[in-house]
Backbone bond lengths (Angstrom), bond angles and torsions (degrees), N, CA, C in turn:
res aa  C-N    CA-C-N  psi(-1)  N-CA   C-N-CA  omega(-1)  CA-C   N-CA-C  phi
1 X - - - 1.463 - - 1.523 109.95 -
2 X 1.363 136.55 157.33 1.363 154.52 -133.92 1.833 86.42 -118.86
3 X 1.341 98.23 98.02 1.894 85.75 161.17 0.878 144.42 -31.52
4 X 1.351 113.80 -40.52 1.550 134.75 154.24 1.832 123.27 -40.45
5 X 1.031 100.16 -20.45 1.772 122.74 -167.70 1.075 109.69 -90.13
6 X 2.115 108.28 -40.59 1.206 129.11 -168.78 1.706 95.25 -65.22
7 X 0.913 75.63 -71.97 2.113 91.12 -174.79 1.342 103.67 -40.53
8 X 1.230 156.95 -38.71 1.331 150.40 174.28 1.212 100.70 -68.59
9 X 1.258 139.32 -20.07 1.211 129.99 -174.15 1.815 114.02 -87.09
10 X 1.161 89.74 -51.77 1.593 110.57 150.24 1.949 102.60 -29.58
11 X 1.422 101.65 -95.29 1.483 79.61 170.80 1.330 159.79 -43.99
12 X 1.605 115.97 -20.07 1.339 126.42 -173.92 1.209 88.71 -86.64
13 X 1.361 151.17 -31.80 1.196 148.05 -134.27 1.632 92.53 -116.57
14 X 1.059 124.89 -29.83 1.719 105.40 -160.61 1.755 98.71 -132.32
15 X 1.192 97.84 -8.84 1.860 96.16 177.00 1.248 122.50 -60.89
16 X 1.848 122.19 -13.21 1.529 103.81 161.46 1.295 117.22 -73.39
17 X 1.401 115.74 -23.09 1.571 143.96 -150.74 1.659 91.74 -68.38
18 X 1.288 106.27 -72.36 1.734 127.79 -153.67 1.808 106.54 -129.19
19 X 1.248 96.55 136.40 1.748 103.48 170.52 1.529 102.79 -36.36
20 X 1.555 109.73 168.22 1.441 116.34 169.83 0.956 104.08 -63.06
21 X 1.580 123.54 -84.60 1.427 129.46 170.80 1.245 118.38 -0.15
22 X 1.499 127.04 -71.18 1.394 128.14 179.72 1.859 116.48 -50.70
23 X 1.201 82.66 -41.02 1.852 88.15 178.51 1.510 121.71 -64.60
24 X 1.196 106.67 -15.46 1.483 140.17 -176.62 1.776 96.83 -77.55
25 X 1.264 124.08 -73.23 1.184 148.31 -177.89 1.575 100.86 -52.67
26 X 1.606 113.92 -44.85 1.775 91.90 -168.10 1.334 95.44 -98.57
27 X 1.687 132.57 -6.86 1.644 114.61 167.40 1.888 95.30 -68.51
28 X 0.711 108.06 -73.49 2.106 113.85 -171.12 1.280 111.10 -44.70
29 X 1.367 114.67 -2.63 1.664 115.20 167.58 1.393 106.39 -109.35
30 X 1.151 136.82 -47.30 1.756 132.57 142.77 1.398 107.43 -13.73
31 X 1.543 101.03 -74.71 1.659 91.09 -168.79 1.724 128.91 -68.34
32 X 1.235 107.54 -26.35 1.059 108.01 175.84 2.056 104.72 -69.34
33 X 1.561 119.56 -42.43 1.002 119.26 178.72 1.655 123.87 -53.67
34 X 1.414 101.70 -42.84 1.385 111.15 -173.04 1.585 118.83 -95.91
35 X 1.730 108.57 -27.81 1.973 95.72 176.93 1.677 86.13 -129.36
36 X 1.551 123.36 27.26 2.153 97.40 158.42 1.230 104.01 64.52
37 X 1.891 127.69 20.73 1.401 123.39 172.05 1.458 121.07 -111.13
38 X 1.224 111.89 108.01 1.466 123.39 -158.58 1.715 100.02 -45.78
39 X 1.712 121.22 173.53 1.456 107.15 177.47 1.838 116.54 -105.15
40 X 0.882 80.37 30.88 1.983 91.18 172.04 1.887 82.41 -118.11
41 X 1.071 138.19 26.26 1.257 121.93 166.98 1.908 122.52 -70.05
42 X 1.371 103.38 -43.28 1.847 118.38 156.05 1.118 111.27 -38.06
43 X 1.372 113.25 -40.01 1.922 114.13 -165.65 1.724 94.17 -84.65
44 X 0.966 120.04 -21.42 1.587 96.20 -159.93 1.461 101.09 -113.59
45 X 1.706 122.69 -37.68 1.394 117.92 125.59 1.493 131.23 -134.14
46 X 1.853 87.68 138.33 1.521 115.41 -168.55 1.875 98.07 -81.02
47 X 0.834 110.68 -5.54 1.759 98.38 -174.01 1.619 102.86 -120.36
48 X 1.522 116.31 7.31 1.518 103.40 163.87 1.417 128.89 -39.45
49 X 0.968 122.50 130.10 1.710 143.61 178.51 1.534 106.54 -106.24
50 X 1.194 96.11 129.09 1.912 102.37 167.58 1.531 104.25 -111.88
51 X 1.205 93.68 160.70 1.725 103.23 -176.97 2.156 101.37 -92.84
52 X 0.963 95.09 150.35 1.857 100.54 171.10 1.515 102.95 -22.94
53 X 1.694 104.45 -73.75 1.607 102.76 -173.66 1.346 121.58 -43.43
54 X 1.539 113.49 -43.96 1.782 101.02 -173.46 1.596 111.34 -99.97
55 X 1.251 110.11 16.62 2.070 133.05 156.83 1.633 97.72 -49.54
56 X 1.732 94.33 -68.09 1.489 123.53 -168.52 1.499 127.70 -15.02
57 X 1.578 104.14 -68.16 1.405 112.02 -178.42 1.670 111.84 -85.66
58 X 0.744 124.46 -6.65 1.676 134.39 141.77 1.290 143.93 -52.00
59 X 1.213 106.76 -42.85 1.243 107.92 168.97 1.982 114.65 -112.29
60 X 1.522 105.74 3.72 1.236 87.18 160.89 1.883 101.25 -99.48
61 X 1.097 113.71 -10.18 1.173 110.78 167.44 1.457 115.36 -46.05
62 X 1.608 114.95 -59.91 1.269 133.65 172.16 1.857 116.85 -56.72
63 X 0.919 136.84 7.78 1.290 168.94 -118.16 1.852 98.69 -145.70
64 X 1.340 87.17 -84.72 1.855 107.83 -173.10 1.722 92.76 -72.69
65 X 1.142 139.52 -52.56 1.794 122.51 161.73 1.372 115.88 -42.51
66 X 1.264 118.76 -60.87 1.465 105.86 179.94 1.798 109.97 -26.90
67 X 1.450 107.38 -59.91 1.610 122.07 -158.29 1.781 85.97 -85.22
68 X 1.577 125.63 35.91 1.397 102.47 162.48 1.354 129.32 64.23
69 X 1.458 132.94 18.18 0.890 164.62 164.89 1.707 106.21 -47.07
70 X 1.514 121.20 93.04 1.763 85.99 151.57 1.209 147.24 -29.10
71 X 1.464 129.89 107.44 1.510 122.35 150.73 1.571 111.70 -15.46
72 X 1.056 115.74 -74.32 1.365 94.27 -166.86 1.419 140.86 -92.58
73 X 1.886 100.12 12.97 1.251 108.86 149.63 1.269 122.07 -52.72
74 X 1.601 103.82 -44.17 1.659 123.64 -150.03 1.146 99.19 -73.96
75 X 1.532 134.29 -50.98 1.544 130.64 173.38 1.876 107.28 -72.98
76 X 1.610 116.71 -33.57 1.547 101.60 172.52 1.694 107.53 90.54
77 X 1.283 106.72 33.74 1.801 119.99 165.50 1.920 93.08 -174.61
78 X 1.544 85.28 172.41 1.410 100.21 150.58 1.269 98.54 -175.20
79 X 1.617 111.54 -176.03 1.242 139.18 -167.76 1.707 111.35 -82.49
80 X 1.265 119.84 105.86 1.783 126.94 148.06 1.160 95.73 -103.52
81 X 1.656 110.76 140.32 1.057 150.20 153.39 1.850 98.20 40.56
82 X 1.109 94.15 -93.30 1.733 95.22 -178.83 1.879 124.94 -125.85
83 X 1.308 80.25 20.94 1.376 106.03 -173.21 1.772 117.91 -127.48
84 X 1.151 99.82 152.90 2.017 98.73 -175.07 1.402 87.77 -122.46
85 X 0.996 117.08 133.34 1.615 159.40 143.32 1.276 110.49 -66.51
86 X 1.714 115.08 141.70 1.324 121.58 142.01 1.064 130.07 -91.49
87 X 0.842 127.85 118.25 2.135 127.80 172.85 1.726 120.01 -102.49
88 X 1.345 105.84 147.34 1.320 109.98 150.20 1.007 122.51 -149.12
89 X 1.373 126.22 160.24 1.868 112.76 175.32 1.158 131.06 -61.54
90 X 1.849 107.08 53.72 1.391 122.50 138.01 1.780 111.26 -103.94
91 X 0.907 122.95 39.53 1.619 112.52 -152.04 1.254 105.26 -161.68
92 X 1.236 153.03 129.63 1.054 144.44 124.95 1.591 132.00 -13.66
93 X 1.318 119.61 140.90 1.844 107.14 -172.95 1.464 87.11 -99.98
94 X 1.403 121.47 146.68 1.325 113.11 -156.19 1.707 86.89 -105.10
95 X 1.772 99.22 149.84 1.638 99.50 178.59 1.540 138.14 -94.85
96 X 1.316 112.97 172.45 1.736 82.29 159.82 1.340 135.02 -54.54
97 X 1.533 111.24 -44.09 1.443 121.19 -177.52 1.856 118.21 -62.87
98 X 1.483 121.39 -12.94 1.112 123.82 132.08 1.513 143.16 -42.87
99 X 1.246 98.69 -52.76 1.151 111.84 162.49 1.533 132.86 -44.81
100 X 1.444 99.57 -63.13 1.500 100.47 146.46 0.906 144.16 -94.96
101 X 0.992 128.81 62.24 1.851 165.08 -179.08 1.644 100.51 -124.06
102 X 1.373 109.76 -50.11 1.526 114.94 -165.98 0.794 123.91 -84.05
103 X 1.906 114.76 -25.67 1.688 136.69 167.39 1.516 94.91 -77.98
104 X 1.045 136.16 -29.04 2.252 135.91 169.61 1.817 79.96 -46.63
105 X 1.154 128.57 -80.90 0.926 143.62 -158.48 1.450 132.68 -42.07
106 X 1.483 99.70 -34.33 1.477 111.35 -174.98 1.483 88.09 -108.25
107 X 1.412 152.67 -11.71 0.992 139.24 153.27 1.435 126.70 -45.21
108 X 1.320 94.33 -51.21 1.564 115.04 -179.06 1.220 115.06 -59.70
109 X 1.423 130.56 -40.17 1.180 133.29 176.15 1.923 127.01 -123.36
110 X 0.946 92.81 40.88 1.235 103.64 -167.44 1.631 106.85 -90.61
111 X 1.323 134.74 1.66 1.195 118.04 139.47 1.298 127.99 -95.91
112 X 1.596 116.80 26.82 1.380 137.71 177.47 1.592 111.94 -75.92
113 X 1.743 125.80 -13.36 1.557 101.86 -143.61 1.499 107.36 -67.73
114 X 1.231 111.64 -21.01 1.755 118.23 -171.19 1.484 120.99 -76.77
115 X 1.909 113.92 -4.47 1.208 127.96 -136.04 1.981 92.19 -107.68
116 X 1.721 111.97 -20.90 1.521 87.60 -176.02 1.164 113.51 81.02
117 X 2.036 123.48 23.80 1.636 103.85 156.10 1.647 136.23 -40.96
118 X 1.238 92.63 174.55 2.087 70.82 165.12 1.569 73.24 -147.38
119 X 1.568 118.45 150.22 1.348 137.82 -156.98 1.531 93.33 -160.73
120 X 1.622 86.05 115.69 1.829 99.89 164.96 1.488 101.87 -110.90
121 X 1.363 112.44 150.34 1.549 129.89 178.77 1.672 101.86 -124.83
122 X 1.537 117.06 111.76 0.889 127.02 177.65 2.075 105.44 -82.99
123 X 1.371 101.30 130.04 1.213 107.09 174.63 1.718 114.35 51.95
124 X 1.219 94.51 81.66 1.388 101.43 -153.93 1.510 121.25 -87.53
125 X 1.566 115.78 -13.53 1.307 140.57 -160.40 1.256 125.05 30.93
126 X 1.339 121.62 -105.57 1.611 124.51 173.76 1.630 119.64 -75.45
127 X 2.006 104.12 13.16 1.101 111.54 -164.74 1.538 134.69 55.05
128 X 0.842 109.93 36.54 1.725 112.65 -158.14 1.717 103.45 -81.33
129 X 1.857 104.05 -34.69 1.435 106.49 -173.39 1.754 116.14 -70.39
130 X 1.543 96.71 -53.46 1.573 109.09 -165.20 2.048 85.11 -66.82
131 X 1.143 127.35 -52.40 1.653 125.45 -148.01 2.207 81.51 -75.10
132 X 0.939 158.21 -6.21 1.484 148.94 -178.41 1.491 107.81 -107.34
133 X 1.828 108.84 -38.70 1.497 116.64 158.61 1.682 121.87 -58.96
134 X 1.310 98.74 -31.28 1.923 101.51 -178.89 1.473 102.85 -90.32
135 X 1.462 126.30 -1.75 1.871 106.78 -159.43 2.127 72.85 -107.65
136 X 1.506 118.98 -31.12 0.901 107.23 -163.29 1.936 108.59 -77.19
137 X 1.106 112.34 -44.20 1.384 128.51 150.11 1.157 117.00 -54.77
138 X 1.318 164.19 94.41 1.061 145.27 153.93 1.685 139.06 -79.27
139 X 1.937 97.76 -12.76 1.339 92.15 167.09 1.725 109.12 -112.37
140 X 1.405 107.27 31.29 1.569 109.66 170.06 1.607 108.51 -70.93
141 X 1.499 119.79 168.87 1.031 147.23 130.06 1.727 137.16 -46.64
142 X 1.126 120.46 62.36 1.331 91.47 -157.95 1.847 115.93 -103.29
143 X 1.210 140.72 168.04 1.248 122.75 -165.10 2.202 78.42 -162.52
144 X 2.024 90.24 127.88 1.385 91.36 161.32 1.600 99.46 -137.63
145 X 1.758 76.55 158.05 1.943 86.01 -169.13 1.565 102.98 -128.08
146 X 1.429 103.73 136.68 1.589 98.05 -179.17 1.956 89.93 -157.90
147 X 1.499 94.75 145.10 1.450 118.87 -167.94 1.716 99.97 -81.31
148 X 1.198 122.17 8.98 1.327 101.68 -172.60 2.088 90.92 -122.49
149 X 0.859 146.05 119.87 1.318 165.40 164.89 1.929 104.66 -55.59
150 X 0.613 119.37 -25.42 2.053 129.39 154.57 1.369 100.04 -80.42
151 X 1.131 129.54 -64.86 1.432 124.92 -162.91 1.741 88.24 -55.50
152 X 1.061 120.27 -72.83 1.531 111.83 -155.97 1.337 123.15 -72.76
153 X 1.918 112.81 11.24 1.336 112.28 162.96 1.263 102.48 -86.31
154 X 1.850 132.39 -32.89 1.265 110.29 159.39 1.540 151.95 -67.76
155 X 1.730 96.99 -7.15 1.700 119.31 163.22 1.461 99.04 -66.29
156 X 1.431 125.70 -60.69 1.265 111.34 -173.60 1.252 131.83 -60.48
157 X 1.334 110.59 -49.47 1.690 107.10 174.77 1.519 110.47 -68.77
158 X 1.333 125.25 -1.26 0.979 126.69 159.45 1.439 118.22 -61.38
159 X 1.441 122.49 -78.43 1.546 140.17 112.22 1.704 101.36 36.05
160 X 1.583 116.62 -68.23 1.194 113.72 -156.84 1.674 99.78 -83.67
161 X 1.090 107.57 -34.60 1.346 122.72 -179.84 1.767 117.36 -43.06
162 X 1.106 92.13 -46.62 1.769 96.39 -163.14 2.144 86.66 -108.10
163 X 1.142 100.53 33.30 1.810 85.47 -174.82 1.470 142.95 54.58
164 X 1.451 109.58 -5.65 1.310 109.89 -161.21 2.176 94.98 -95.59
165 X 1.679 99.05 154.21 1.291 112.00 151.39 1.153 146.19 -72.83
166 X 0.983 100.79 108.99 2.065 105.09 169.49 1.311 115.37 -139.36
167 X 1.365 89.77 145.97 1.547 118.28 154.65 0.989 116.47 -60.67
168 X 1.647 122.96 116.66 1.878 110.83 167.21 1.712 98.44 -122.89
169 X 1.431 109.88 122.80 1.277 105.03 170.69 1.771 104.61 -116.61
170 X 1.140 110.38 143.34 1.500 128.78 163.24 1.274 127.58 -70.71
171 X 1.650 125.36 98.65 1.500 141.68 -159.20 1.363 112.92 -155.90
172 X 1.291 117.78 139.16 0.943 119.37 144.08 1.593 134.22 -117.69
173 X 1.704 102.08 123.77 1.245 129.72 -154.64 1.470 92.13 -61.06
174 X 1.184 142.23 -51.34 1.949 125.77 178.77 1.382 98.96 -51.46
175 X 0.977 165.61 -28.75 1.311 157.38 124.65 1.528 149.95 -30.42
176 X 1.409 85.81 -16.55 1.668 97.85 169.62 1.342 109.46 33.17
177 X 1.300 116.74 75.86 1.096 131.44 -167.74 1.594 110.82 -133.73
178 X 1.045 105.22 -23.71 1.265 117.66 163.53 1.941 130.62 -83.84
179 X 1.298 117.08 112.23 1.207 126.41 -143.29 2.055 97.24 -143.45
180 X 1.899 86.82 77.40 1.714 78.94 169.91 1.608 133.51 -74.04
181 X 1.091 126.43 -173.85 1.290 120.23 176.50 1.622 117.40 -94.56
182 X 1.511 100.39 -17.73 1.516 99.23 -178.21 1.794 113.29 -123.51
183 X 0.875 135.37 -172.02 1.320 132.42 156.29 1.655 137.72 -117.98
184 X 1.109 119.90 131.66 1.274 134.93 -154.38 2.226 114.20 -84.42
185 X 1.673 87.27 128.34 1.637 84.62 -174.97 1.842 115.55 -70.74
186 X 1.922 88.19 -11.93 1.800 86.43 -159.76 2.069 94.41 -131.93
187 X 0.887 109.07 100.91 1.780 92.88 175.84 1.705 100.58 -100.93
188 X 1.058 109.08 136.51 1.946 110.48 159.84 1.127 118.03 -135.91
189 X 1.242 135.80 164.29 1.491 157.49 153.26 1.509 134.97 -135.89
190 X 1.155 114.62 144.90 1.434 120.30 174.65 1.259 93.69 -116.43
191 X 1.534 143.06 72.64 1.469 131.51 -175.62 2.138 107.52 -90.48
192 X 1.177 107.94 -153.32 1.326 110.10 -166.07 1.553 105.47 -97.63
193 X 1.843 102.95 118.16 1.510 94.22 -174.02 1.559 101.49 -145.66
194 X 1.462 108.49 24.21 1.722 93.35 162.32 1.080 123.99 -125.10
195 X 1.418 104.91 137.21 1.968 125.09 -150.19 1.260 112.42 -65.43
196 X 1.418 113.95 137.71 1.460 120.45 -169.36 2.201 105.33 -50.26
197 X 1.441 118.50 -28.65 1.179 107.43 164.98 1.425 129.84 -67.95
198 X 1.396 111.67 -16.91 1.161 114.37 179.13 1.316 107.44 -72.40
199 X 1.366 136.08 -49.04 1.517 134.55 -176.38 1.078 124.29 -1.57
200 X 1.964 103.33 -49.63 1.511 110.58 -165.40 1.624 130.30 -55.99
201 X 1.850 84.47 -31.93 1.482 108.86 169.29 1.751 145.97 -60.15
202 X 1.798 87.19 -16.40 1.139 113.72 -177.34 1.741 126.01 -62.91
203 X 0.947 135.65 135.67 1.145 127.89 158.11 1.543 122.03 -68.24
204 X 1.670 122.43 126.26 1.152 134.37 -177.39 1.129 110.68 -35.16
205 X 1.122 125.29 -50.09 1.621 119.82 -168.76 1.649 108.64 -53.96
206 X 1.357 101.58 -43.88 1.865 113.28 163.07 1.247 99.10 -40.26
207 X 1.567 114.46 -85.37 1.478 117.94 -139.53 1.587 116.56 -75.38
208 X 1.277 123.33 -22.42 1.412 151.33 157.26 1.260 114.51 -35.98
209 X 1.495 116.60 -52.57 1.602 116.08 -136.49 1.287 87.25 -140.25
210 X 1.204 131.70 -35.96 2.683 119.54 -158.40 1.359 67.41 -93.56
211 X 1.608 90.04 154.13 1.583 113.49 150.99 0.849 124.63 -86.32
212 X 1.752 115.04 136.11 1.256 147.13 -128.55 1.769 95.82 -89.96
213 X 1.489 117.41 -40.67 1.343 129.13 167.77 1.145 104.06 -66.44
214 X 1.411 154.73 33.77 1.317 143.89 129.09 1.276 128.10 -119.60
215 X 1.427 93.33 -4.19 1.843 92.05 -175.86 1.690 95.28 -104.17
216 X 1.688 130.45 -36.49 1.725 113.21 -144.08 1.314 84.91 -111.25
217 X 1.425 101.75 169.40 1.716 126.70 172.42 1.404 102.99 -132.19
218 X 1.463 127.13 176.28 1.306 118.32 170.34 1.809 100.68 -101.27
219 X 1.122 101.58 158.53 1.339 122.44 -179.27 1.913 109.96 -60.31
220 X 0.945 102.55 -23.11 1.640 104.46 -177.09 1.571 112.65 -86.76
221 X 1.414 97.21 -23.89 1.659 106.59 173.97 1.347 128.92 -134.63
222 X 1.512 120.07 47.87 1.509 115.33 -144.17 1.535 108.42 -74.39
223 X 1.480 134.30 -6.23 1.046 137.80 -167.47 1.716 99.10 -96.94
224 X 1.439 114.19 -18.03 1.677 99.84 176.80 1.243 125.21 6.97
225 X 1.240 99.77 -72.00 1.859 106.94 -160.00 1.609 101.00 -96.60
226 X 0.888 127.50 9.70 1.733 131.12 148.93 1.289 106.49 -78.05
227 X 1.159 131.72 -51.24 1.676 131.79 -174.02 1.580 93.91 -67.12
228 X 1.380 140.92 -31.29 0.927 138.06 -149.15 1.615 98.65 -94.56
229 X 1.323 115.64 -70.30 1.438 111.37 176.74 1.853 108.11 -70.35
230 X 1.110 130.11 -24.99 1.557 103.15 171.23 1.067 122.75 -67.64
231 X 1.993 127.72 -29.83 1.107 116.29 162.77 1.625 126.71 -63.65
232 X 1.248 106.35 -20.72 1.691 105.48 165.89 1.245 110.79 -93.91
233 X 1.169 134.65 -14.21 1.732 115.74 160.22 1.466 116.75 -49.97
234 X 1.740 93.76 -64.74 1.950 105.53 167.38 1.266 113.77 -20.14
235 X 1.521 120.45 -62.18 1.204 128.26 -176.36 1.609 123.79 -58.06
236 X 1.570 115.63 -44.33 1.040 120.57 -141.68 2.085 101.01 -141.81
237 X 1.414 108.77 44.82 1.369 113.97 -149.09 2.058 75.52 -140.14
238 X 1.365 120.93 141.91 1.023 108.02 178.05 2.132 96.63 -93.05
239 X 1.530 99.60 166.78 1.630 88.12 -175.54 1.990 98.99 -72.30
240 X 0.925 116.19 158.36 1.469 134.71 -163.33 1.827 108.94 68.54
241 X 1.256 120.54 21.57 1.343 117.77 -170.36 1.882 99.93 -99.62
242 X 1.103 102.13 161.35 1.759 103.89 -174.10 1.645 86.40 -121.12
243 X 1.585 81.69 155.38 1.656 108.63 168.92 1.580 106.21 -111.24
244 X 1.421 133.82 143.94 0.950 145.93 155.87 1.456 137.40 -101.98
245 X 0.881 116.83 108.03 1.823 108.20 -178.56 1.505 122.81 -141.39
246 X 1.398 89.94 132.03 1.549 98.11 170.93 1.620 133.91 -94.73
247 X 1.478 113.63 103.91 1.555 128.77 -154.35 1.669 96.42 -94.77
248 X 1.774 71.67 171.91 2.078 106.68 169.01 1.346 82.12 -75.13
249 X 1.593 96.83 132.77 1.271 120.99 145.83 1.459 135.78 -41.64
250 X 1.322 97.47 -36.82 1.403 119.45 -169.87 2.316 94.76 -102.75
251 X 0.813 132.29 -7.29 1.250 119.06 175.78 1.758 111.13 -125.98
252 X 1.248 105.05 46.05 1.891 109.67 175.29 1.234 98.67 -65.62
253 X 1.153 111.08 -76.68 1.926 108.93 -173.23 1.410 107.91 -28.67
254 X 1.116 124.36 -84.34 1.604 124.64 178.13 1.300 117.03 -38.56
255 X 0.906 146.85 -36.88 1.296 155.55 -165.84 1.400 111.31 -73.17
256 X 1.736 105.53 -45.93 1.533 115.02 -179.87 1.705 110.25 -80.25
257 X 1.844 112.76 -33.28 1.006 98.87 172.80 1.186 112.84 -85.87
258 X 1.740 133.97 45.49 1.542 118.88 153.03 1.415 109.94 -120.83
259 X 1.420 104.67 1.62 1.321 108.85 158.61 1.736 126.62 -86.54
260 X 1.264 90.69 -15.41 1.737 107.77 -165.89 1.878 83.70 -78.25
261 X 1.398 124.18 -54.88 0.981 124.72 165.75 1.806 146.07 -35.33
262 X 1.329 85.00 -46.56 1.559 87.17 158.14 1.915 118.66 -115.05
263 X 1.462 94.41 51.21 1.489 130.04 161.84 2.044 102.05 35.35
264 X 1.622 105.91 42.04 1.281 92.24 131.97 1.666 136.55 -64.82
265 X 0.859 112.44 141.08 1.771 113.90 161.84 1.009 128.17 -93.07
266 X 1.761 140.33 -171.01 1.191 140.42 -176.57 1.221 132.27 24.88
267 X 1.617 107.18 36.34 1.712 126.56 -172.18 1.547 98.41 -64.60
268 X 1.079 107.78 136.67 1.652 125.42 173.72 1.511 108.09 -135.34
269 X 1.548 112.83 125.67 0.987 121.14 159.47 1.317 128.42 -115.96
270 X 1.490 126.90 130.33 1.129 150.28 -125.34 1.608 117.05 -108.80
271 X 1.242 138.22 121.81 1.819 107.57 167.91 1.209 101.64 -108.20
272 X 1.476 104.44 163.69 1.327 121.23 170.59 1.138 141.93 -67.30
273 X 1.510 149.80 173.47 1.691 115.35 170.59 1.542 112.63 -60.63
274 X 1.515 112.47 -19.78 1.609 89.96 172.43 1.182 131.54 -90.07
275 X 1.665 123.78 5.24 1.546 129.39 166.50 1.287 84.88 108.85
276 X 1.675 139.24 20.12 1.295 92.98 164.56 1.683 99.13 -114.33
277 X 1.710 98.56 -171.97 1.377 103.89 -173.67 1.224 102.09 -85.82
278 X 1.594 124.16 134.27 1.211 110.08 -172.11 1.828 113.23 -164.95
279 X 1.784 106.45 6.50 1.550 116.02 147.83 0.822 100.79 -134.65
280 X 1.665 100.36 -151.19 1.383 114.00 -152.26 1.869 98.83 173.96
281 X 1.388 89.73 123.80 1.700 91.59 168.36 1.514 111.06 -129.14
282 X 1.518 125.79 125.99 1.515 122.52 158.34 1.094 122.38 -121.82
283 X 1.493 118.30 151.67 1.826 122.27 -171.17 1.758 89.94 -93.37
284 X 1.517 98.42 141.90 1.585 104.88 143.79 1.175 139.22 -84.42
């Protein structure tokens, strides 16, 4: 069949589903994923033919989209910053607004690399923060902790992937159970902060497929795991050390006043490229 054929099919099939554009994006990421053919490949040839076998992973690709499937479950990586990740639905798909959370980060310390931070990543998932913080650091310390034991076999082989060292210990941070020996110049998290009402809002591919234990909180307590890691930053944050966090959009105010509370200073809250509020940095 004519690649060209493929891709229309792609569209008839998923255009109620997803914008054009997007449909555009997950055929040219298929192909590049599955036959190594750049996506100006149509332009240079329009009469390419694939054989049955390399049809195959295409259209069952197109298969698992129909049913709402992450893209990048379906291929099994994606793109941080300058680095590819593996994922699966043990993991969070990591976002843009992560992203810039992690560039806050390397701004901040970026005449540090020679200096020997030590950087914990609370709930670390597919590792994307601590493993881009350690390749960018290279003589840091770094240590990530996440309560799910799947998630952090994909931090690690993640980990192994790009060469860098880490610590991954198994904790869960509402438990404060975790008790290092030293103290840390940089702690961050992206932990679970959108409210069980929000769900409704979600797009399927969200609510379907990420685990549900990293993305929701309940509505009666949505800051949980903010009370949880700011009281262990307090604890475990060296003095001149920053906290990092990536919040609900919808709960900045609160968020800063529970830090104002357990008397961080120089709290900054942050927007995103789309204007909303959506970190947060405080000194100890």
């Amino acid at each position: 069949m004519l690649l060209s054929e493929i891709k229309a099919i792609f569209h008839s099939e998923l255009d109620l589903l997803y914008p054009a554009e997007e449909v555009d994006a997950f055929f040219y990421r298929m192909v590049e994923h599955y036959l190594d053919l750049q996506r100006f490949v149509l332009v240079v040839q329009p009469a390419l033919t694939l054989s049955k076998k390399e049809e195959q992973p295409l259209f069952k690709g197109l298969a698992r989209l129909k049913n709402e499937e992450p893209i990048q479950y379906i291929l099994g990586e994606t793109h941080f910053r300058d680095v590819i990740l593996k994922v699966n639905k043990n993991v969070l798909i990591p976002r843009p607004e992560t992203e810039e959370l992690v560039s806050w980060i390397i701004e901040e310390y970026q005449q540090s690399q020679d200096k020997g931070l030590t950087i914990l990543d609370i709930g670390t998932g597919s590792g994307c923060i601590a493993i881009t913080l350690a390749k960018e650091f290279p003589a840091a310390k770094t240590v990530a902790l996440d309560v799910s034991g799947k998630a952090l076999a994909v931090a690690k082989g993640n980990a192994e992937l790009h060469g860098v060292q880490i610590a991954f210990v198994k904790s869960n941070i509402l438990e404060l159970g975790y008790h290092p020996d030293a103290k840390f110049d940089v702690i961050v998290s992206n932990p679970p902060y959108v409210r069980d009402s929000e769900k409704p809002g979600l797009r399927n591919n969200v609510k379907a497929y990420e685990p549900e234990e990293a993305l929701f909180v309940p509505d009666k307590d949505p800051l949980l795991y903010y009370k949880a890691i700011t009281k262990f930053a307090g604890e475990h944050l060296k003095t001149g050390g920053n906290l990092f966090l990536e919040i609900n959009q919808y709960l900045g105010k609160a968020t800063l006043a529970l830090l104002q509370e357990e008397d961080f200073t120089k709290i900054e809250l942050k927007k995103d490229i789309f204007g909303k509020d959506r970190m947060i940095k405080a000194l100890k």
